[in-house]
CHARMM internal coordinates of N, CA and C (Angstrom, degrees):
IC EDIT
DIST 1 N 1 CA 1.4472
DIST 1 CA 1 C 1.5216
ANGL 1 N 1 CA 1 C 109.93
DIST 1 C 2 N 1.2421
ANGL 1 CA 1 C 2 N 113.92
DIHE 1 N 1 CA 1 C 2 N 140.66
DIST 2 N 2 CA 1.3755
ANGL 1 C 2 N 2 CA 109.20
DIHE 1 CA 1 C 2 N 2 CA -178.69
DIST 2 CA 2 C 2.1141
ANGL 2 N 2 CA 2 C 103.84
DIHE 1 C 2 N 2 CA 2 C -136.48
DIST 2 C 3 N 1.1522
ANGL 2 CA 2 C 3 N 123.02
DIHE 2 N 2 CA 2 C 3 N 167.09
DIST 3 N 3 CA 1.1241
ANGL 2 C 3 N 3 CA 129.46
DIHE 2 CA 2 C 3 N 3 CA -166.37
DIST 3 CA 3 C 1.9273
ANGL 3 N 3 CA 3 C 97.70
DIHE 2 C 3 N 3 CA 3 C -106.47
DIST 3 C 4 N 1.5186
ANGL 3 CA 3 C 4 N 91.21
DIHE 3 N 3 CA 3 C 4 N 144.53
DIST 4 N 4 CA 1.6854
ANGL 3 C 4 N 4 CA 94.60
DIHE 3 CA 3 C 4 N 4 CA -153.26
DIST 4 CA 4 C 1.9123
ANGL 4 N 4 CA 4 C 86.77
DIHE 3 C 4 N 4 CA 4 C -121.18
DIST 4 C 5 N 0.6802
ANGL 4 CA 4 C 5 N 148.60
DIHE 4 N 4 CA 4 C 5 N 128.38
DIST 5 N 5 CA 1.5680
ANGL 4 C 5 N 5 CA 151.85
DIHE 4 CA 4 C 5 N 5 CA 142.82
DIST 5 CA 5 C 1.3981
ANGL 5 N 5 CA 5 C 148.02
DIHE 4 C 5 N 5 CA 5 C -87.95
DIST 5 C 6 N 1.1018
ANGL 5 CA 5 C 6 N 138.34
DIHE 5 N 5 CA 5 C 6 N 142.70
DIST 6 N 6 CA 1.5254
ANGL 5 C 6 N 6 CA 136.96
DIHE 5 CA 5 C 6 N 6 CA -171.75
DIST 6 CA 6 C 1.3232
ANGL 6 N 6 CA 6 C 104.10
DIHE 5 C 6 N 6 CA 6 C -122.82
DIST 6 C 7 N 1.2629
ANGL 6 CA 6 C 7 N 113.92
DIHE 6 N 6 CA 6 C 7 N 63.39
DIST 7 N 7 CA 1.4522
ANGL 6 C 7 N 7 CA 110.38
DIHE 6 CA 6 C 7 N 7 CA -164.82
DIST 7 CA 7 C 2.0986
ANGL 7 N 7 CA 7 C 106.52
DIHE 6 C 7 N 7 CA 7 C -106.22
DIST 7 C 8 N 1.7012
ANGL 7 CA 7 C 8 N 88.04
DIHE 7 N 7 CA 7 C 8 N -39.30
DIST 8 N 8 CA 1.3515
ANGL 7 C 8 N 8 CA 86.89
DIHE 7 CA 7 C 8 N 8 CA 167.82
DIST 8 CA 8 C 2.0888
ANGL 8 N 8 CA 8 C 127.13
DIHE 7 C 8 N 8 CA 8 C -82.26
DIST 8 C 9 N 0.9490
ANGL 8 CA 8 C 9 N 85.94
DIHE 8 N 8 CA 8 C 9 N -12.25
DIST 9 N 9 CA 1.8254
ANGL 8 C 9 N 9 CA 96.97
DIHE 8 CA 8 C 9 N 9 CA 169.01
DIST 9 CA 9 C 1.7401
ANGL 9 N 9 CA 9 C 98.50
DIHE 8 C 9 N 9 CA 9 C -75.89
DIST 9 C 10 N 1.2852
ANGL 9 CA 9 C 10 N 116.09
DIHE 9 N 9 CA 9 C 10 N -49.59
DIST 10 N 10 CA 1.2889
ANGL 9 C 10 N 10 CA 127.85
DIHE 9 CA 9 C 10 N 10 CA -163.77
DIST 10 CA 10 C 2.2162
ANGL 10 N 10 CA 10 C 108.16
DIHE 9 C 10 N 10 CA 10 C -61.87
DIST 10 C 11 N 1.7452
ANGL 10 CA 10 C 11 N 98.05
DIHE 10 N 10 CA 10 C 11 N -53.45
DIST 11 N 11 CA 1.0658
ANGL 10 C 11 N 11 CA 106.89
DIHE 10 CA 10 C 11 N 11 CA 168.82
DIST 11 CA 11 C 1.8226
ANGL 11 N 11 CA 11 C 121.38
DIHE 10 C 11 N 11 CA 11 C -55.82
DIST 11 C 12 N 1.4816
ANGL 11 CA 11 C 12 N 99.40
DIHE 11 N 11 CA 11 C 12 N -48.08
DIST 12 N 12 CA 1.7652
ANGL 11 C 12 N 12 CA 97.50
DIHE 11 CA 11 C 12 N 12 CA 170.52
DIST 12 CA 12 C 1.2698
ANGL 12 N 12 CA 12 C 118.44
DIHE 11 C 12 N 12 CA 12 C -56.22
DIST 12 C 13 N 1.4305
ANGL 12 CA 12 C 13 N 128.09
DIHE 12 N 12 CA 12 C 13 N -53.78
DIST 13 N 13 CA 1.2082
ANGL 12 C 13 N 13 CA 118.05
DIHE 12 CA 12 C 13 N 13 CA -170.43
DIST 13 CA 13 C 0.8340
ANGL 13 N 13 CA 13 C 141.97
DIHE 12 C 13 N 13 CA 13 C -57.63
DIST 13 C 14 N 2.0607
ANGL 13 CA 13 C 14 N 110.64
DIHE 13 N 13 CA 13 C 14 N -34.21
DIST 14 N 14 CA 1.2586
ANGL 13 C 14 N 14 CA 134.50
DIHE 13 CA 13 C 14 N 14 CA 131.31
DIST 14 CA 14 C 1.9088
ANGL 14 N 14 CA 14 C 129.19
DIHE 13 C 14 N 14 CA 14 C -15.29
DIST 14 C 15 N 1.2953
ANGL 14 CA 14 C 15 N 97.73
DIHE 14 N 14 CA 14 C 15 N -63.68
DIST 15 N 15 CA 1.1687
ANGL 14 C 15 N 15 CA 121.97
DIHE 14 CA 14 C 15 N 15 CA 173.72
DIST 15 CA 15 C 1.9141
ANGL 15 N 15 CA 15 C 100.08
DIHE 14 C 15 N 15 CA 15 C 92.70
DIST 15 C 16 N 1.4693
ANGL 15 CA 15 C 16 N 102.45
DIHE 15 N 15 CA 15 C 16 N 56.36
DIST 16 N 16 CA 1.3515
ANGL 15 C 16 N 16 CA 109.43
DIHE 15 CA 15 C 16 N 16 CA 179.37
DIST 16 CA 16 C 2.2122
ANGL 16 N 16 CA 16 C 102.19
DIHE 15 C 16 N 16 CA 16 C -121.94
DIST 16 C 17 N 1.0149
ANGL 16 CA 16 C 17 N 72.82
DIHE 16 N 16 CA 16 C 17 N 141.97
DIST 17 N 17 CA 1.9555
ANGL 16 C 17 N 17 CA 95.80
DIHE 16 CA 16 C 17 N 17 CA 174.84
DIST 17 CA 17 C 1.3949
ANGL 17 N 17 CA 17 C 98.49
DIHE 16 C 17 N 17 CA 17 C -72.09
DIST 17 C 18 N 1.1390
ANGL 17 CA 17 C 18 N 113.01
DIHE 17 N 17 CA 17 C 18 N 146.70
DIST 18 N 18 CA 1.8096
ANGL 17 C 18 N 18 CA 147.30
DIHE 17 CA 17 C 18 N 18 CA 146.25
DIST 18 CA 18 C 1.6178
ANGL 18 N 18 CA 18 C 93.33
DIHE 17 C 18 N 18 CA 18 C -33.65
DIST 18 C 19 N 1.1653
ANGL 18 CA 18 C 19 N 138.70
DIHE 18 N 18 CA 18 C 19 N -78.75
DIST 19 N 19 CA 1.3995
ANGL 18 C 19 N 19 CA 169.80
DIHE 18 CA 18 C 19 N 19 CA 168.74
DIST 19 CA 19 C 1.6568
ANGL 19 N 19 CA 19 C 91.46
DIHE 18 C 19 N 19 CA 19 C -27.00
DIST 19 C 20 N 1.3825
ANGL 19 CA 19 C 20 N 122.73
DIHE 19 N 19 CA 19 C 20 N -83.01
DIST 20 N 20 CA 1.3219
ANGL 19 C 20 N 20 CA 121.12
DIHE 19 CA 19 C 20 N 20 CA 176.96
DIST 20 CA 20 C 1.8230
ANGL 20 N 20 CA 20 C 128.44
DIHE 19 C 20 N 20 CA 20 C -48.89
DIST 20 C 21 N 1.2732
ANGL 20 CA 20 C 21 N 117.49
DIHE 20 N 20 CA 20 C 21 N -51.21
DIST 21 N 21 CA 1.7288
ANGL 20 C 21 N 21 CA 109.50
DIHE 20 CA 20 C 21 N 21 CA 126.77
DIST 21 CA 21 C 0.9955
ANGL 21 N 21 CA 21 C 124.71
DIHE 20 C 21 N 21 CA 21 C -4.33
DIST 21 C 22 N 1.3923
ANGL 21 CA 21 C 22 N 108.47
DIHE 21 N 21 CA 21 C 22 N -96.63
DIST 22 N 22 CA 1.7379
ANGL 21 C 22 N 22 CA 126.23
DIHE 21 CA 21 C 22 N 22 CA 178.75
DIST 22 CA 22 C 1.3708
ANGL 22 N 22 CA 22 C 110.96
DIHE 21 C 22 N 22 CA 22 C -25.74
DIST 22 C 23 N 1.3461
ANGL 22 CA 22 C 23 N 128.25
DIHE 22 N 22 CA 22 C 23 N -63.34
DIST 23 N 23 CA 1.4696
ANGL 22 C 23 N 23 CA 144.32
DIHE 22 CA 22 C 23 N 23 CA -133.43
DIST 23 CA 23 C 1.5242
ANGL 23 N 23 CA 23 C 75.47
DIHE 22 C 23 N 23 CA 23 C -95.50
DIST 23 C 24 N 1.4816
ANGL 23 CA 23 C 24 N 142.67
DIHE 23 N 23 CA 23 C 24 N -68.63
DIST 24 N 24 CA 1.5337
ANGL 23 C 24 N 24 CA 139.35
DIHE 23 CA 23 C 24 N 24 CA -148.62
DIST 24 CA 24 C 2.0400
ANGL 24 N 24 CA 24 C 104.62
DIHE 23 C 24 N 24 CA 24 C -78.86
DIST 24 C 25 N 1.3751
ANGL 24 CA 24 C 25 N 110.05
DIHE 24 N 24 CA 24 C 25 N -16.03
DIST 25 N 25 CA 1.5964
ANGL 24 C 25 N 25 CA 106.13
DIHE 24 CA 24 C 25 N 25 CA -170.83
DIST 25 CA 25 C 1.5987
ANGL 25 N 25 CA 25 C 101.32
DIHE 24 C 25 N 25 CA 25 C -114.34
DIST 25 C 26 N 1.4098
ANGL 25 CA 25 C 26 N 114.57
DIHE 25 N 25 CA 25 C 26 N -24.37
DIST 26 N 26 CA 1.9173
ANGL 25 C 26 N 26 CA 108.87
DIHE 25 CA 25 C 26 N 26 CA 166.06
DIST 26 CA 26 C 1.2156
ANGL 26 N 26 CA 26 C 81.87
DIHE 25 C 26 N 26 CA 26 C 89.34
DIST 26 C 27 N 1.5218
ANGL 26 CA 26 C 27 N 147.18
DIHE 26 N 26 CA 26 C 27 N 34.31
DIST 27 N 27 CA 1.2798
ANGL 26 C 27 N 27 CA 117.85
DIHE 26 CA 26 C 27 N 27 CA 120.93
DIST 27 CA 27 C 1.6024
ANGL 27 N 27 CA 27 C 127.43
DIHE 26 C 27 N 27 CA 27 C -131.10
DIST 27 C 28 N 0.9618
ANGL 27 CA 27 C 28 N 109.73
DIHE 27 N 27 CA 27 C 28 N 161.05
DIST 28 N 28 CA 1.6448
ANGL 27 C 28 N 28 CA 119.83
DIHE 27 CA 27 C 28 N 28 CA -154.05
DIST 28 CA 28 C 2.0863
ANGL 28 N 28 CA 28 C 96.64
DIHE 27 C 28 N 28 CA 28 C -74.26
DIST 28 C 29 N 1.9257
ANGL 28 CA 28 C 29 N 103.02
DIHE 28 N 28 CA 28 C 29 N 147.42
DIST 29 N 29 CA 1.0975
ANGL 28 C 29 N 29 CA 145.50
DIHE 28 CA 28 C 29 N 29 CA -158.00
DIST 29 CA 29 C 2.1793
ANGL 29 N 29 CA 29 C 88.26
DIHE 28 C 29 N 29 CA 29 C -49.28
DIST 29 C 30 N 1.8618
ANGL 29 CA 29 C 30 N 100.52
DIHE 29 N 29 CA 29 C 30 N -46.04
DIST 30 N 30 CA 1.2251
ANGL 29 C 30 N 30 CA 82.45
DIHE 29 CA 29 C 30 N 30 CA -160.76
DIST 30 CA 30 C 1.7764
ANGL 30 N 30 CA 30 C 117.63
DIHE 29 C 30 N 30 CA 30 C -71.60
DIST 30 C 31 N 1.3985
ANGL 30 CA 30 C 31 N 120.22
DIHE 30 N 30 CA 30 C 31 N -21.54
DIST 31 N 31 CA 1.3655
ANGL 30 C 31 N 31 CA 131.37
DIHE 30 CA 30 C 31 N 31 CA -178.67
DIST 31 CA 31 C 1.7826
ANGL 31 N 31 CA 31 C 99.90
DIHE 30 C 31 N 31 CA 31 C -74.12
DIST 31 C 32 N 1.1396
ANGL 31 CA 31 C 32 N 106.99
DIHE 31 N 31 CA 31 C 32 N -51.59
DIST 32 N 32 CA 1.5709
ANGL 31 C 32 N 32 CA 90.43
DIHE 31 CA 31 C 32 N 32 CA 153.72
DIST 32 CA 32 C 1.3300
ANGL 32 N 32 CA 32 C 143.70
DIHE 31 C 32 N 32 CA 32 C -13.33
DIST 32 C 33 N 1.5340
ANGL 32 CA 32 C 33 N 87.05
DIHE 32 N 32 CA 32 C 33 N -83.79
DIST 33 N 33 CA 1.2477
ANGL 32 C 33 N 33 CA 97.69
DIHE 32 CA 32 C 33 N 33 CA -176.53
DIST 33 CA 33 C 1.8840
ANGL 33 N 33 CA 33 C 111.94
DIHE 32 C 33 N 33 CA 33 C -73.02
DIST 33 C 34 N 0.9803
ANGL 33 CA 33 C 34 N 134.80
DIHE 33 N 33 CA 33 C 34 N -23.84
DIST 34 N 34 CA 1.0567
ANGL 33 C 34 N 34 CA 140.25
DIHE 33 CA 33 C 34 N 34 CA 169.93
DIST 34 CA 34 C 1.8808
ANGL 34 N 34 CA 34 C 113.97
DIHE 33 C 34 N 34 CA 34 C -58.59
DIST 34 C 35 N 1.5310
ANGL 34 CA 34 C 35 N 106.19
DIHE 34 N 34 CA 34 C 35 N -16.50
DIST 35 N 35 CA 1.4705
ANGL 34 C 35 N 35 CA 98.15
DIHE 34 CA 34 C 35 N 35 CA -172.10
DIST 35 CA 35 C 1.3012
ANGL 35 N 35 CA 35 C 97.38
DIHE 34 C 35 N 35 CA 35 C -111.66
DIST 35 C 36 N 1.3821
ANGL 35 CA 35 C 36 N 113.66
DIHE 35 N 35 CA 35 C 36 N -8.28
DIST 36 N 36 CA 1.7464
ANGL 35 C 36 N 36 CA 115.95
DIHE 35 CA 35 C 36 N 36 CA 179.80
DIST 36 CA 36 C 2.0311
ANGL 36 N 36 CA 36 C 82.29
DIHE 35 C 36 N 36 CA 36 C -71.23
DIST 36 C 37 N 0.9699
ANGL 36 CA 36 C 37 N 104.63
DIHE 36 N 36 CA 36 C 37 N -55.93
DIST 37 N 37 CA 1.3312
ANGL 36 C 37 N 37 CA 106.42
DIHE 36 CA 36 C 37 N 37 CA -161.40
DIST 37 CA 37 C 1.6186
ANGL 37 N 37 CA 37 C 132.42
DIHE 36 C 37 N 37 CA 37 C -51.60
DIST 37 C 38 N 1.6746
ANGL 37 CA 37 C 38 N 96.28
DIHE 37 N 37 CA 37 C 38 N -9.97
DIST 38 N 38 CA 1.4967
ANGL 37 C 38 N 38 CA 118.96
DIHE 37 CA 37 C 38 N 38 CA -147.75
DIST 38 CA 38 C 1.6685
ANGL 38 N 38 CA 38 C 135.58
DIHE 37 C 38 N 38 CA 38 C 53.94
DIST 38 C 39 N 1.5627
ANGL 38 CA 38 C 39 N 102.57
DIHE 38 N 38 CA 38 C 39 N 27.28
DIST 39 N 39 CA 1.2818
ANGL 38 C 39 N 39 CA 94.25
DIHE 38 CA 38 C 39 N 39 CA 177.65
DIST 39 CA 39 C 1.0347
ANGL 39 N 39 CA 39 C 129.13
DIHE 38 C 39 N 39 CA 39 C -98.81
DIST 39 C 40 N 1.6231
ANGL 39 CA 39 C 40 N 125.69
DIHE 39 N 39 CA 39 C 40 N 24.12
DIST 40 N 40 CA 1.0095
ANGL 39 C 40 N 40 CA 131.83
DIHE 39 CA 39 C 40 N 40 CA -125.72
DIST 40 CA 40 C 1.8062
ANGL 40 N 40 CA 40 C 94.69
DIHE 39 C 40 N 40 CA 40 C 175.46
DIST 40 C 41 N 1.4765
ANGL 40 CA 40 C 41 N 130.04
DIHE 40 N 40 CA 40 C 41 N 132.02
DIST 41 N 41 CA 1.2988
ANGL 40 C 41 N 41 CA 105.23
DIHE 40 CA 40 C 41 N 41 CA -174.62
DIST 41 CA 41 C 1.5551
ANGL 41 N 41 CA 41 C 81.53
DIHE 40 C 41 N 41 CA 41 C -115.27
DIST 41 C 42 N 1.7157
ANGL 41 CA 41 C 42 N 126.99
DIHE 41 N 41 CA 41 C 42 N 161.11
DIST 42 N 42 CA 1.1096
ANGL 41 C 42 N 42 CA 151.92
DIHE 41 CA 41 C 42 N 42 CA 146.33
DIST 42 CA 42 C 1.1601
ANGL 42 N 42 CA 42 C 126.71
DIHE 41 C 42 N 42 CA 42 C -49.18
DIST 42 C 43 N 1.5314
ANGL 42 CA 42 C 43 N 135.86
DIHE 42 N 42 CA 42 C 43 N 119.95
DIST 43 N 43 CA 1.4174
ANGL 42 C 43 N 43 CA 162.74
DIHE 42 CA 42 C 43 N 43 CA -177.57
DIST 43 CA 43 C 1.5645
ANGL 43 N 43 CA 43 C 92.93
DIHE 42 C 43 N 43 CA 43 C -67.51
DIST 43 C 44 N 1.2765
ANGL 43 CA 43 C 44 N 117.21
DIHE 43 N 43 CA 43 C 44 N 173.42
DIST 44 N 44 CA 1.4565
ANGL 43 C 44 N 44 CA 120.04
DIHE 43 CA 43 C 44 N 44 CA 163.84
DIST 44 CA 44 C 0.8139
ANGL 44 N 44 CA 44 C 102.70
DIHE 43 C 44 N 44 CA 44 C -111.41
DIST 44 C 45 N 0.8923
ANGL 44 CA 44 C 45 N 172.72
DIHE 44 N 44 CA 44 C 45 N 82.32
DIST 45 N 45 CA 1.6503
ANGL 44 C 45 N 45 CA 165.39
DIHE 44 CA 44 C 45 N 45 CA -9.09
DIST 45 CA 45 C 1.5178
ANGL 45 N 45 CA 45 C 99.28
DIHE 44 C 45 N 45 CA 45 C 32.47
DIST 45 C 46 N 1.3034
ANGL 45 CA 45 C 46 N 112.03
DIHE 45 N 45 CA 45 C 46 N -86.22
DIST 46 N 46 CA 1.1824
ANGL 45 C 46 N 46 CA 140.73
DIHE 45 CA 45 C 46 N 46 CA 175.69
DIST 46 CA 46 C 1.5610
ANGL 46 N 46 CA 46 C 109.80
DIHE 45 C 46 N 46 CA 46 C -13.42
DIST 46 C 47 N 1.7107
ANGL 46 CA 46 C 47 N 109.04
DIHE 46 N 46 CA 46 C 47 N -76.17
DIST 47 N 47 CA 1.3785
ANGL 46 C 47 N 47 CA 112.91
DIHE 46 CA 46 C 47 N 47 CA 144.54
DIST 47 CA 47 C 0.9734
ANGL 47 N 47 CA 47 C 150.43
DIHE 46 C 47 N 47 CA 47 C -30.44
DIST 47 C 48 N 1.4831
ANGL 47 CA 47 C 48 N 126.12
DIHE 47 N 47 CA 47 C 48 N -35.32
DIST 48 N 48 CA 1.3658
ANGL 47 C 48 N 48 CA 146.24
DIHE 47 CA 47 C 48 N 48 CA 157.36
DIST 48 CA 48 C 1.8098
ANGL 48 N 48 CA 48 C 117.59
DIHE 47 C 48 N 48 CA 48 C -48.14
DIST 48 C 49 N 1.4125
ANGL 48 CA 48 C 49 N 91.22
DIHE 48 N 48 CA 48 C 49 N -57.53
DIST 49 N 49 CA 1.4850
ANGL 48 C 49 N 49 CA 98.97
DIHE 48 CA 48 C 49 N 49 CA -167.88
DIST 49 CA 49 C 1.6398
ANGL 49 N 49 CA 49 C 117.24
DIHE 48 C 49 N 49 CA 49 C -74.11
DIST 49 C 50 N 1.7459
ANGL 49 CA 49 C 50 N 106.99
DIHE 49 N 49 CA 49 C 50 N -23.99
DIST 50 N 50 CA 1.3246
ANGL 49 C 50 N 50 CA 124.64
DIHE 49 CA 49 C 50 N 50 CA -171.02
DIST 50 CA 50 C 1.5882
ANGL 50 N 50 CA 50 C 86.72
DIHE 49 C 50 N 50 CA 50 C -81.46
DIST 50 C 51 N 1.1845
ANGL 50 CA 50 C 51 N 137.04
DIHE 50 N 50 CA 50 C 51 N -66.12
DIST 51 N 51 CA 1.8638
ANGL 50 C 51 N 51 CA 123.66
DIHE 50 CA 50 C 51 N 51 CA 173.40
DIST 51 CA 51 C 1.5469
ANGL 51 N 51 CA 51 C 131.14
DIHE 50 C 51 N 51 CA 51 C -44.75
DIST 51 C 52 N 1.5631
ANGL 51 CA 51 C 52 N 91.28
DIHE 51 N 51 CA 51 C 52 N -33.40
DIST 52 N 52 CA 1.7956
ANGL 51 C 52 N 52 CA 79.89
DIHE 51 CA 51 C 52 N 52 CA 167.77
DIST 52 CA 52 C 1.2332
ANGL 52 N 52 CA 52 C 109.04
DIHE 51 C 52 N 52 CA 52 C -68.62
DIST 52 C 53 N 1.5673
ANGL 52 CA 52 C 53 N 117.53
DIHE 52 N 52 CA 52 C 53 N -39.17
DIST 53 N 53 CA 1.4154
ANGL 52 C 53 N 53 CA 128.04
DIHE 52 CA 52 C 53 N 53 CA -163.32
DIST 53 CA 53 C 1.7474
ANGL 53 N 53 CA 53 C 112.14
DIHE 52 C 53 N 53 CA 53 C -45.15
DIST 53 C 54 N 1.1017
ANGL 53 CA 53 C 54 N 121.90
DIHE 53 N 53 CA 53 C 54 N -63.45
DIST 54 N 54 CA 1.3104
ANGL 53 C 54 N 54 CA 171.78
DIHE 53 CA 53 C 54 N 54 CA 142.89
DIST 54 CA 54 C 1.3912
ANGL 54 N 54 CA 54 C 110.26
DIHE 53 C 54 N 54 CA 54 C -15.01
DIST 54 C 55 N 1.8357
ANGL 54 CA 54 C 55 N 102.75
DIHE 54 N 54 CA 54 C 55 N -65.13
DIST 55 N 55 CA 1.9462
ANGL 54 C 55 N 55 CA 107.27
DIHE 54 CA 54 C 55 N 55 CA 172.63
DIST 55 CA 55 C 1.6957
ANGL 55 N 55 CA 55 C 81.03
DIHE 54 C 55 N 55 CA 55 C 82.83
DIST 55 C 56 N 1.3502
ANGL 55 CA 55 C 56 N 99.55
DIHE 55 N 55 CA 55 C 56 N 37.44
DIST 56 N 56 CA 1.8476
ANGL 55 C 56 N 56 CA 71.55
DIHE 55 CA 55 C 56 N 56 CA 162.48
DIST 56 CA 56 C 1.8227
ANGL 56 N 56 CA 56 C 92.59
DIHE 55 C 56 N 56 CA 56 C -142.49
DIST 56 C 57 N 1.5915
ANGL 56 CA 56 C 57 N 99.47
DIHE 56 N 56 CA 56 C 57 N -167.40
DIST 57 N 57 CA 1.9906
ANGL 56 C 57 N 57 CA 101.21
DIHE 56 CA 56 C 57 N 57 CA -172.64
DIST 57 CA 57 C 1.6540
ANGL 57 N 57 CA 57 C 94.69
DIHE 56 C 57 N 57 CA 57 C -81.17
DIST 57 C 58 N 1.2102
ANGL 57 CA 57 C 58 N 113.11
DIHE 57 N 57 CA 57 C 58 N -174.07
DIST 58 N 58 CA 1.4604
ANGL 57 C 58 N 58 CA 123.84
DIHE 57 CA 57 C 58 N 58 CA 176.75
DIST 58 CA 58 C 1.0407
ANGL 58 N 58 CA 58 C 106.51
DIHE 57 C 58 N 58 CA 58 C -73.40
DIST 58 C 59 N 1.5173
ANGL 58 CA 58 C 59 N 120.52
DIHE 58 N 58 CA 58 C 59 N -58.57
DIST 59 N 59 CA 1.8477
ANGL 58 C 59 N 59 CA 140.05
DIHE 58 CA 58 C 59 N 59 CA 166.42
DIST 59 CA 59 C 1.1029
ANGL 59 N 59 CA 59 C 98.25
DIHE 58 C 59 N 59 CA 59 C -32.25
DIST 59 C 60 N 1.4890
ANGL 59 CA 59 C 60 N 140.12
DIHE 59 N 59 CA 59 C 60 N -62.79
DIST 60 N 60 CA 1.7311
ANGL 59 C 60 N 60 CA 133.96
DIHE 59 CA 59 C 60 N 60 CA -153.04
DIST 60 CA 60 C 1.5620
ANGL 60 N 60 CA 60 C 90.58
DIHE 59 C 60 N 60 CA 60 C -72.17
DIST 60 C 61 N 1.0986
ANGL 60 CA 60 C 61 N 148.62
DIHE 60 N 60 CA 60 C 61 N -2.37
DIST 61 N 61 CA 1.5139
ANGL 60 C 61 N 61 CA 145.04
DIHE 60 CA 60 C 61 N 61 CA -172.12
DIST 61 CA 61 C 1.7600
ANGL 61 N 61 CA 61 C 118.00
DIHE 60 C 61 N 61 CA 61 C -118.93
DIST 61 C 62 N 1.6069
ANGL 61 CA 61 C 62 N 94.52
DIHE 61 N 61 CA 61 C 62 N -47.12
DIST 62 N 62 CA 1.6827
ANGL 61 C 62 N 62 CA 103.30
DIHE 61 CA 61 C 62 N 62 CA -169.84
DIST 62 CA 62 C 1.7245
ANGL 62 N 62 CA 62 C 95.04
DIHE 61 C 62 N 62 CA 62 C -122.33
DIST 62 C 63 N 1.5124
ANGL 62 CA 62 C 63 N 103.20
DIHE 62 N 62 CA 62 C 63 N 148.40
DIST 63 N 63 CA 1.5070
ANGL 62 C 63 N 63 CA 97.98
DIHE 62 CA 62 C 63 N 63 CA 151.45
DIST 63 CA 63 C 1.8385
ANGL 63 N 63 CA 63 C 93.02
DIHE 62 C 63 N 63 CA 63 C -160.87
DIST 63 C 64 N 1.2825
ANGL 63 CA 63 C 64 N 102.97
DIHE 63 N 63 CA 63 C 64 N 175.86
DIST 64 N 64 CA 1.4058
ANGL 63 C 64 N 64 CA 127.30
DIHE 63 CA 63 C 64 N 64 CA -172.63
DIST 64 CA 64 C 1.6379
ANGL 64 N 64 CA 64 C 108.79
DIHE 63 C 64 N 64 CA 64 C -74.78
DIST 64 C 65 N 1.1979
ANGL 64 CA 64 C 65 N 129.85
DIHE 64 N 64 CA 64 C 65 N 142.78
DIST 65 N 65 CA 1.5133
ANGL 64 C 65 N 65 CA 117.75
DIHE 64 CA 64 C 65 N 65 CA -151.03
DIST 65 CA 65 C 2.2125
ANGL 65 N 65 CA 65 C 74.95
DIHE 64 C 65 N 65 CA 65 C -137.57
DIST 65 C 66 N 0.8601
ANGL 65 CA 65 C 66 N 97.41
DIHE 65 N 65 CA 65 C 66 N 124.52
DIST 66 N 66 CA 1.6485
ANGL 65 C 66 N 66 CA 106.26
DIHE 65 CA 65 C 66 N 66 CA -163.26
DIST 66 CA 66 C 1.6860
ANGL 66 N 66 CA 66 C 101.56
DIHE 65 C 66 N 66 CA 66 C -96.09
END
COOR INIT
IC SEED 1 N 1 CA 1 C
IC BUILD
């Protein structure tokens, strides 16, 4: 099982930067972008900070890719 995200659809639509992310959740552009990408799976922490960020649930962002 691996963890699946909408983080970069989520950031465009917004009309928010990789960079602006980065700077509001305390971690840097490249782990970012590496978890938008799935190369990389997400901490809960990680998760945490990207939903407050966002104002949305954990589910509306991440889910389990079976």
């Amino acid at each position: 099982m691996a963890v699946v995200n909408n983080i970069k659809e989520i950031r465009e639509q917004r009309g928010i930067h990789q960079n602006d992310l980065a700077k509001a959740t305390g971690y840097c552009t490249k782990t970012i972008g590496r978890i938008e990408r799935g190369e990389s799976a997400p901490s809960a922490e990680f998760m945490l900070r990207v939903s407050k960020y966002f104002n949305l649930l954990i589910e509306d962002i991440f889910d389990l890719d079976y």
